[in-house]
KEKETI-725017 format. One record per residue (C-alpha): residue number from 1; z, x, y. Coordinates in nm, 3 decimals. Layout:
! KEKETI-725017
site num=NUM; zz=Z; xx=X; yy=Y
...
This chain:
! KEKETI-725017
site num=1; zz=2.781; xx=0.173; yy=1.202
site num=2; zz=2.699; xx=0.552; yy=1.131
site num=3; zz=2.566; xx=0.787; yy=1.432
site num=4; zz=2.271; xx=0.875; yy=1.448
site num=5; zz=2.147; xx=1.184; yy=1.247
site num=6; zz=2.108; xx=1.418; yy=1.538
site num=7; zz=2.100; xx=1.365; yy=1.919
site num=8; zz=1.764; xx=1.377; yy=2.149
site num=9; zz=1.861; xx=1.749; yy=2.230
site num=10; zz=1.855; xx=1.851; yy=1.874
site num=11; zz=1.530; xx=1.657; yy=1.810
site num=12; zz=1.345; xx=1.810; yy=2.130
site num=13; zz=1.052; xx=2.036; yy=1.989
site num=14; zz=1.185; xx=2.390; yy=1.928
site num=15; zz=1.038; xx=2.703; yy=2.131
site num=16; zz=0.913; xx=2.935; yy=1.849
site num=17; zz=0.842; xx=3.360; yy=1.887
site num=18; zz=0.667; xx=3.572; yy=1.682
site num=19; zz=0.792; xx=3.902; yy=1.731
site num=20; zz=0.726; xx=4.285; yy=1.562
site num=21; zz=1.026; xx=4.356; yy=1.355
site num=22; zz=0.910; xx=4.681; yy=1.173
site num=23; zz=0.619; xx=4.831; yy=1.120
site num=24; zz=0.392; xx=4.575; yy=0.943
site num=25; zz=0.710; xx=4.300; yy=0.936
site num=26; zz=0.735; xx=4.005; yy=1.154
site num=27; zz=0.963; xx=3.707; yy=1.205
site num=28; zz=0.865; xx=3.408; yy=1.342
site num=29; zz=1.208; xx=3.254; yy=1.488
site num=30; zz=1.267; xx=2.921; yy=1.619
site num=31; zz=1.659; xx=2.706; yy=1.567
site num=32; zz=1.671; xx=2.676; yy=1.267
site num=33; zz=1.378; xx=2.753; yy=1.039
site num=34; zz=1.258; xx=3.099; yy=1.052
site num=35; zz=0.992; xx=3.250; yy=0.886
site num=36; zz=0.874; xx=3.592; yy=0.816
site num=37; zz=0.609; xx=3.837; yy=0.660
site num=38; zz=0.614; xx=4.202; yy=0.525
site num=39; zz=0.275; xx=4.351; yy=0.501
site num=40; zz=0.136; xx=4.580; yy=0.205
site num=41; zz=-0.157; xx=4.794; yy=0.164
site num=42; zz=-0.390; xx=4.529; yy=0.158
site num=43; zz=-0.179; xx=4.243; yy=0.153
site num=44; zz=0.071; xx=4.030; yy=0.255
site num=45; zz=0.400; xx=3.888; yy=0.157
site num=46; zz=0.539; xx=3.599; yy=0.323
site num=47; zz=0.890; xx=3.469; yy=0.296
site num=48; zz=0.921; xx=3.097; yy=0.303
site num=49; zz=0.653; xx=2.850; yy=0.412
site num=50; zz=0.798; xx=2.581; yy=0.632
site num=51; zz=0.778; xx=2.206; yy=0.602
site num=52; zz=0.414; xx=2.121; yy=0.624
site num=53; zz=0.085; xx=2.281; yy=0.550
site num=54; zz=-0.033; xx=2.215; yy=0.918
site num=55; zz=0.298; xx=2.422; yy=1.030
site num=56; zz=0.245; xx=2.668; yy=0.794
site num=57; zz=-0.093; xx=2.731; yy=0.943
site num=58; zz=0.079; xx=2.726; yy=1.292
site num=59; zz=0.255; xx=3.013; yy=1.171
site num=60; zz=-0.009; xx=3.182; yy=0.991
site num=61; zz=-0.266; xx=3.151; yy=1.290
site num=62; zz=-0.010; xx=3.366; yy=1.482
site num=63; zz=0.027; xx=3.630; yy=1.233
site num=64; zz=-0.338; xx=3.648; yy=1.210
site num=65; zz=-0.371; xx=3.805; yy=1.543
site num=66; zz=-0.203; xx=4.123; yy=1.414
site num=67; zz=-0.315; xx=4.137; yy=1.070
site num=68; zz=-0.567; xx=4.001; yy=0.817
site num=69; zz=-0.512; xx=4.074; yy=0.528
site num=70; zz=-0.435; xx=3.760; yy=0.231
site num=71; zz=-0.087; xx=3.671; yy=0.126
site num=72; zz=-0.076; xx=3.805; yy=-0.250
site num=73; zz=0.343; xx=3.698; yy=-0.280
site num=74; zz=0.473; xx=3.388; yy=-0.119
site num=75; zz=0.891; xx=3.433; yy=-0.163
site num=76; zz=1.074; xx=3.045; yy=-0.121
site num=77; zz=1.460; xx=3.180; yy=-0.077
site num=78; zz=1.569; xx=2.838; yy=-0.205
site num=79; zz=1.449; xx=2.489; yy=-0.268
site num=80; zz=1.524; xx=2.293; yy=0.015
site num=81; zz=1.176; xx=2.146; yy=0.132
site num=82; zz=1.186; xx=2.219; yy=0.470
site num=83; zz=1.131; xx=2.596; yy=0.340
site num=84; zz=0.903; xx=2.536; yy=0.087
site num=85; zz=0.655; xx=2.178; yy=0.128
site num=86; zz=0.417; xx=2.410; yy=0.335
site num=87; zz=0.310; xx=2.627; yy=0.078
site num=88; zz=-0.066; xx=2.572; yy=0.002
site num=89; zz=-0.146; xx=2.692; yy=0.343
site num=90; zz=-0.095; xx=2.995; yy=0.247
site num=91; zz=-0.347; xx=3.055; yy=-0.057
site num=92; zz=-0.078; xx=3.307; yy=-0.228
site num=93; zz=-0.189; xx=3.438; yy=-0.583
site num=94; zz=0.203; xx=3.417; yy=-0.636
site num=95; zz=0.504; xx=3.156; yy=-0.528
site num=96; zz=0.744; xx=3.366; yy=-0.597
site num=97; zz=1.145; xx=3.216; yy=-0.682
site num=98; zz=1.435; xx=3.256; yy=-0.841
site num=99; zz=1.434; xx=3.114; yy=-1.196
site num=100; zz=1.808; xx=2.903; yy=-1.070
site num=101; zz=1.531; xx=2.730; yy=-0.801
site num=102; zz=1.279; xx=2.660; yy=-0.987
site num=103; zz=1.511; xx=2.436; yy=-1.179
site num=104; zz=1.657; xx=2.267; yy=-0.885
site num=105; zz=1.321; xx=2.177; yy=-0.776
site num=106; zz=1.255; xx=2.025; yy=-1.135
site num=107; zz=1.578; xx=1.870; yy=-1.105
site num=108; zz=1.599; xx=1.760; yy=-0.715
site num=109; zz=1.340; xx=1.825; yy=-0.551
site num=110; zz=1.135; xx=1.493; yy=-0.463
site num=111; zz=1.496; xx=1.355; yy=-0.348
site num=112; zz=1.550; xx=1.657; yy=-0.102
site num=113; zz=1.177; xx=1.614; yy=0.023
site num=114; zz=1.288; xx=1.236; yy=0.117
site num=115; zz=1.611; xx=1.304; yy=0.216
site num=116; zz=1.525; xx=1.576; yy=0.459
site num=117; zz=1.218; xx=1.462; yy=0.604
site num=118; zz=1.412; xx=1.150; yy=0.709
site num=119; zz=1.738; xx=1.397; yy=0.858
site num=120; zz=1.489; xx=1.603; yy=1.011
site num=121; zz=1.141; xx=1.462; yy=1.127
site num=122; zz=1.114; xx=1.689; yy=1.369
site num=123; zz=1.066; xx=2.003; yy=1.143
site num=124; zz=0.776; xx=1.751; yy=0.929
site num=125; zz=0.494; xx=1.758; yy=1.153
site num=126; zz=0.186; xx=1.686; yy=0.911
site num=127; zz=0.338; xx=1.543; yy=0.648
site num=128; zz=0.105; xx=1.312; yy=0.534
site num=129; zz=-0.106; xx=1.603; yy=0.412
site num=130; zz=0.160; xx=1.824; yy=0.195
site num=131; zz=0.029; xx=1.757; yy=-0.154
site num=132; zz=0.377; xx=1.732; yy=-0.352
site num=133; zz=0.656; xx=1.956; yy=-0.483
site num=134; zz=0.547; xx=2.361; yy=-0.444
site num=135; zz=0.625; xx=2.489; yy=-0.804
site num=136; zz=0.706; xx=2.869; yy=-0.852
site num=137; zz=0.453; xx=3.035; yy=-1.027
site num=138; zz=0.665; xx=3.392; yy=-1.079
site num=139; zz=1.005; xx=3.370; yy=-1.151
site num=140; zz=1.284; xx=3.617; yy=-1.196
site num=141; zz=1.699; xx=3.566; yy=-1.295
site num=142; zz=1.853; xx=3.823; yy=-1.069
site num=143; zz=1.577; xx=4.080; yy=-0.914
site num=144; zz=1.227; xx=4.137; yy=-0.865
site num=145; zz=1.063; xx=4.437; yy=-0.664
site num=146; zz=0.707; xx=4.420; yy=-0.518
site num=147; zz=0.529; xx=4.762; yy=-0.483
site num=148; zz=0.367; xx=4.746; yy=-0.130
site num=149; zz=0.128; xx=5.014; yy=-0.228
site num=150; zz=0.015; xx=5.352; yy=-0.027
site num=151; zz=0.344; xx=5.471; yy=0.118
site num=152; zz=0.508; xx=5.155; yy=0.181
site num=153; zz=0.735; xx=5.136; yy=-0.020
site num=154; zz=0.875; xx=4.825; yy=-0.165
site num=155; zz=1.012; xx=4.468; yy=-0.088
site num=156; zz=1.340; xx=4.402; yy=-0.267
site num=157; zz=1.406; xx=4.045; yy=-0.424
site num=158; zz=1.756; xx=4.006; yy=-0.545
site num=159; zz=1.953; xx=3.686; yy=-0.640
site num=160; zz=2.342; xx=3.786; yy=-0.529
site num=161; zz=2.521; xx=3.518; yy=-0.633
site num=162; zz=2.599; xx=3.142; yy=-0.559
site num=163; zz=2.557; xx=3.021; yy=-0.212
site num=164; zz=2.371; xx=2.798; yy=0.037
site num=165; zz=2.257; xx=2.669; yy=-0.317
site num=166; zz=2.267; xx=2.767; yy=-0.662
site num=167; zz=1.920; xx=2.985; yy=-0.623
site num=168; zz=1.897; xx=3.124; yy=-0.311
site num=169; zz=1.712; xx=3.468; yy=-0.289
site num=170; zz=1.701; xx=3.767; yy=-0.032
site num=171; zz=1.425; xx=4.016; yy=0.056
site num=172; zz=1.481; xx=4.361; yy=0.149
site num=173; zz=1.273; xx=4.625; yy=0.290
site num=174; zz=1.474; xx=4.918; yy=0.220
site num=175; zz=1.214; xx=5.182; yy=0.389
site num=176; zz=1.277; xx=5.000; yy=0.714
site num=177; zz=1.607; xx=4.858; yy=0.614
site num=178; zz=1.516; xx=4.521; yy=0.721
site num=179; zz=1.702; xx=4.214; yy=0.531
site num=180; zz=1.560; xx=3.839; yy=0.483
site num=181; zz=1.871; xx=3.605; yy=0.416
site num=182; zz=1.729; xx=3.253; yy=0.484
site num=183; zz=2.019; xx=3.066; yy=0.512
site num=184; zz=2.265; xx=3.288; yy=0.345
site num=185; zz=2.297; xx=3.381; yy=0.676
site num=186; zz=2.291; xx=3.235; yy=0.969
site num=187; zz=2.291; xx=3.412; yy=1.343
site num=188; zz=2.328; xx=3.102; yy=1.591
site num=189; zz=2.215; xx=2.851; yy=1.411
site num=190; zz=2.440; xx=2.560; yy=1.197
site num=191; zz=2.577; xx=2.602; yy=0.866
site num=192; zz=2.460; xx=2.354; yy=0.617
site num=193; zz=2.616; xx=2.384; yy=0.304
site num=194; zz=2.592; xx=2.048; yy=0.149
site num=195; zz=2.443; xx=2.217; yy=-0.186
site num=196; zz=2.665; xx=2.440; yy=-0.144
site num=197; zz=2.944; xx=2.667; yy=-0.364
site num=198; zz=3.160; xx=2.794; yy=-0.070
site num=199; zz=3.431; xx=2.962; yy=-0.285
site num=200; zz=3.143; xx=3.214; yy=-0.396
site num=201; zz=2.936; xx=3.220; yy=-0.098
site num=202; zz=3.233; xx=3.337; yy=0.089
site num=203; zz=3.388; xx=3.578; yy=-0.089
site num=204; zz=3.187; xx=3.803; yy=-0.319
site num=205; zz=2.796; xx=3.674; yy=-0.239
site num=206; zz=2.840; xx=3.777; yy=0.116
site num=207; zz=3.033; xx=4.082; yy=0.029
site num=208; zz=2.700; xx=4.183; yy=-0.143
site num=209; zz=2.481; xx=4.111; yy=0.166
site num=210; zz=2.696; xx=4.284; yy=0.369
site num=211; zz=2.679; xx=4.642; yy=0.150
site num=212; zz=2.306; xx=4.679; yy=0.197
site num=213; zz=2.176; xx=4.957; yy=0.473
site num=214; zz=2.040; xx=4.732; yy=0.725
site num=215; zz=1.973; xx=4.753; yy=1.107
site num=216; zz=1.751; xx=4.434; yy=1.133
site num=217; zz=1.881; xx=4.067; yy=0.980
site num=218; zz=1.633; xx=3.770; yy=0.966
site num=219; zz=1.866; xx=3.465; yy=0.894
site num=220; zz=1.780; xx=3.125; yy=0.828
site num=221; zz=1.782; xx=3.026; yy=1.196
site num=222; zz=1.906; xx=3.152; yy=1.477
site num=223; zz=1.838; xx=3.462; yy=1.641
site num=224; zz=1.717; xx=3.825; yy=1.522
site num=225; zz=2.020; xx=4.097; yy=1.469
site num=226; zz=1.822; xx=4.397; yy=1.575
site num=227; zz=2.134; xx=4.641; yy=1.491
site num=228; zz=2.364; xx=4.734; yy=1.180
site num=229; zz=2.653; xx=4.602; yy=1.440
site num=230; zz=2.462; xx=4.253; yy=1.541
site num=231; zz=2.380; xx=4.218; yy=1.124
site num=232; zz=2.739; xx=4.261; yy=1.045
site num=233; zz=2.831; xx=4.012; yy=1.299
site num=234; zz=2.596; xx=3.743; yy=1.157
site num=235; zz=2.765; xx=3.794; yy=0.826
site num=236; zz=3.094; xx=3.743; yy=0.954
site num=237; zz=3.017; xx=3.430; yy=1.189
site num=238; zz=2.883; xx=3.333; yy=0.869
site num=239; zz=3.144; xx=3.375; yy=0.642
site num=240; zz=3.411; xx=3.236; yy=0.950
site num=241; zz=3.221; xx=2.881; yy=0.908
site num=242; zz=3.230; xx=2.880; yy=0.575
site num=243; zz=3.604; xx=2.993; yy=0.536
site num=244; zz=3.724; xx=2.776; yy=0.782
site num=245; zz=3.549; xx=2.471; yy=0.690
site num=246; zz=3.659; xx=2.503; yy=0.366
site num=247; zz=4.053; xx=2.587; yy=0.435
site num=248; zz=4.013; xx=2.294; yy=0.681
site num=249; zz=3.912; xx=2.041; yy=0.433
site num=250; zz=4.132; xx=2.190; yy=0.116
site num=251; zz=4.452; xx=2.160; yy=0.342
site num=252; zz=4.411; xx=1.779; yy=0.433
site num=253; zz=4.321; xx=1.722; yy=0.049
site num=254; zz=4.603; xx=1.920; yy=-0.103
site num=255; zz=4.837; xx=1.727; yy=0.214
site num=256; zz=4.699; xx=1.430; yy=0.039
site num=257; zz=4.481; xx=1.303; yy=0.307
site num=258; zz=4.160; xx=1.130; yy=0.266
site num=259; zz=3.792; xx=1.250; yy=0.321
site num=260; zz=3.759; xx=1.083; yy=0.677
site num=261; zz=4.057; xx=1.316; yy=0.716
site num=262; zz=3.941; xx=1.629; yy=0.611
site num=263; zz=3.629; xx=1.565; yy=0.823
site num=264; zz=3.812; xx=1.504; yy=1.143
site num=265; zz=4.019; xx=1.842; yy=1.065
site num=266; zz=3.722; xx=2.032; yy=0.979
site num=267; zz=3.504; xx=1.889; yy=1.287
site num=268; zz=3.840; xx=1.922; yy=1.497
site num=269; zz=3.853; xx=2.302; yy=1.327
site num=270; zz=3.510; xx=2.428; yy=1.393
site num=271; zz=3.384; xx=2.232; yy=1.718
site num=272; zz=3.485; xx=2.487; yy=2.013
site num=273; zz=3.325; xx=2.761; yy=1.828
site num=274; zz=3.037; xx=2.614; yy=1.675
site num=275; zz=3.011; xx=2.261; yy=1.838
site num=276; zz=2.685; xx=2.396; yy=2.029
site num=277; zz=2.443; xx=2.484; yy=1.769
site num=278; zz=2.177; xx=2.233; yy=1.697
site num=279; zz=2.254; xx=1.965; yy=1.451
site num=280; zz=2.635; xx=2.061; yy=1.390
site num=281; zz=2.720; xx=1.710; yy=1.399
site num=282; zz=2.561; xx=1.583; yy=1.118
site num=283; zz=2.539; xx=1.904; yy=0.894
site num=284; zz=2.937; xx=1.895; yy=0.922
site num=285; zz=2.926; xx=1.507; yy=0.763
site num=286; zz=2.725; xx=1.690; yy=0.520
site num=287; zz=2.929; xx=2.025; yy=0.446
site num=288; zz=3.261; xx=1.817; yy=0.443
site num=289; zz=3.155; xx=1.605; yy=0.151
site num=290; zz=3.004; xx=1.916; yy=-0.062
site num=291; zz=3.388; xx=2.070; yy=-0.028
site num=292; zz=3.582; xx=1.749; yy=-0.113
site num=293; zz=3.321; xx=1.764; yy=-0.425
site num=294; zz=3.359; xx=2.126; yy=-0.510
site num=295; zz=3.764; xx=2.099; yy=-0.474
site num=296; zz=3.711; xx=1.807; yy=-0.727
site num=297; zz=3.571; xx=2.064; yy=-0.942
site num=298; zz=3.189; xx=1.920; yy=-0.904
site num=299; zz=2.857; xx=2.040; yy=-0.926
site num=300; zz=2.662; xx=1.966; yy=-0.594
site num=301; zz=2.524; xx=1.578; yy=-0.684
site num=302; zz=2.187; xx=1.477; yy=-0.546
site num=303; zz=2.142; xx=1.369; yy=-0.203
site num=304; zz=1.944; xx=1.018; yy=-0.221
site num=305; zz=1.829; xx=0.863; yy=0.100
site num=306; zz=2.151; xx=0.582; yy=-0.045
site num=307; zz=2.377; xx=0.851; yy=-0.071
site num=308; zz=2.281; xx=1.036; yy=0.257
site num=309; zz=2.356; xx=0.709; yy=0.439
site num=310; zz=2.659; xx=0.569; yy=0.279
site num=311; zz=2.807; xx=0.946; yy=0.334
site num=312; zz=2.718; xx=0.903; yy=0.699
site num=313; zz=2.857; xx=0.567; yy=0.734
site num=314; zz=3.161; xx=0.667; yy=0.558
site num=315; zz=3.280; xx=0.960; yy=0.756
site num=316; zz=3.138; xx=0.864; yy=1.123
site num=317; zz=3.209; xx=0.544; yy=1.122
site num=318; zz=3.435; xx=0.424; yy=1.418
């Protein structure tokens, strides 16, 4: 029989802040799903929108104690739906994505909704009332940059390469020299990769994260960086995970071991350094398969609610 997906601790409700990053920018942090907004002359641009409408508004209801102005630009930094099924909370005039996502969410998307509210329940709360997929409206192949207006300057979009997925987008605020990664990068919070292209994200994607000016990083999860040195750390905890996880896996295969192998080297690998951040149990299940399938050469396949459980069964099984 296959563990279960995540253990009671992991599942417990997760203490969120919403805290001043800039002037007119604000994260709101919690494990592993953080959330943030830049604000213009008389607007607003949010990046991501969380799982649900009714969490969205959660969110929203918190930033509407420091500003009020509408959100003109909602950013999605990829298609997974825990960052993107809360959209029409936000009444944007733009849903705003990499071209690469939009197609993703075309082809994959209803399966990832499934397949992640059953992982992660927890992060779902309202789901009964999120209408279906969120589709892009805007769309752009490598960058896009949003005029804030007055003196503001400008929010940088830029696609830098293969990643977390195929799509995923960061925004920078240059003027301020803060940086939005989603889960390019993540400060404290677990690795998933299991749409992943590690060889990439490892090598020259995060090389291109790490050359921009910045002295505040908003990963995917996790906690703030609040200095250039605490950024550059995040990168390179980042880019350890990856690395080893995938030298981990690519030795057993090349050894010719199995994939229950390379999952017990990779979980044996990573555990003392990572084994405490939420969820790393079952996200390594996940980012162990997407390596096997990317030293095989493959493109990341679907997850199904089948496949997500016969992976499961197959590498944590006793």
């Amino acid at each position: 029989m296959s563990k279960p997906f995540a253990s009671a601790g992991d599942t417990a409700p997760k203490a969120e802040a919403l805290e001043p990053i800039g002037d007119g920018i604000w994260a709101l942090t919690e494990s592993d799903n953080n959330v943030g907004a830049i604000e213009g002359e008389d607007f607003l641009v949010a990046f991501d929108a969380r799982a649900t409408p009714l969490m969205a508004r959660r969110w929203l209801e918190e930033l509407r104690q420091h500003t009020d102005k509408p959100v003109k630009f909602l950013v999605l930094s990829h298609y997974h739906a825990v960052r993107v099924l809360g959209a029409t909370a936000f009444q944007a005039e733009q849903i705003v994505a990499s071209a690469e996502t939009a197609r993703l969410i075309a082809e994959r998307g209803k399966e990832d909704w499934d397949v992640e509210l059953g992982r992660l329940p927890w992060s779902f709360d309202g789901h009964e009332e999120i209408p279906g997929l969120t589709w892009p409206t805007m769309t752009f192949d490598r960058n896009l940059s949003i005029d804030l207006g007055g003196n503001r300057g400008t929010v940088e979009l830029s696609w830098l390469g293969k990643g977390h997925t195929s799509g995923d987008i960061v925004a920078y605020v240059p003027s301020q020299k803060v940086l939005f990664t989603g889960c390019m990068v993540e400060n404290g919070s677990v690795v998933y990769s299991g749409d992943a292209y590690h060889r990439d994200w490892m090598t020259g994607t995060l090389d291109k994260i790490a050359e921009l000016d910045v002295e505040v990083l908003v990963g995917g999860g996790g906690q703030i960086a609040h200095t250039k040195a605490e950024a550059q750390r995040a990168i390179d905890l980042t880019r350890d995970f990856i690395t080893r996880l995938f030298r981990a896996v690519e030795n057993v295969k090349n050894a010719g071991g199995d994939i229950r192998d390379a999952y017990r080297a990779a979980r044996e690998q990573l555990l003392p350094d990572y084994g405490g951040m939420p969820v790393f149990e079952p996200a390594m299940v996940f980012d162990v398969q997407r390596v096997w399938e990317e030293l095989d050469g493959k493109a990341p396949a679907i997850w199904s609610l089948e496949r997500d459980h016969e992976v499961r069964s197959q590498l944590t099984k006793d």
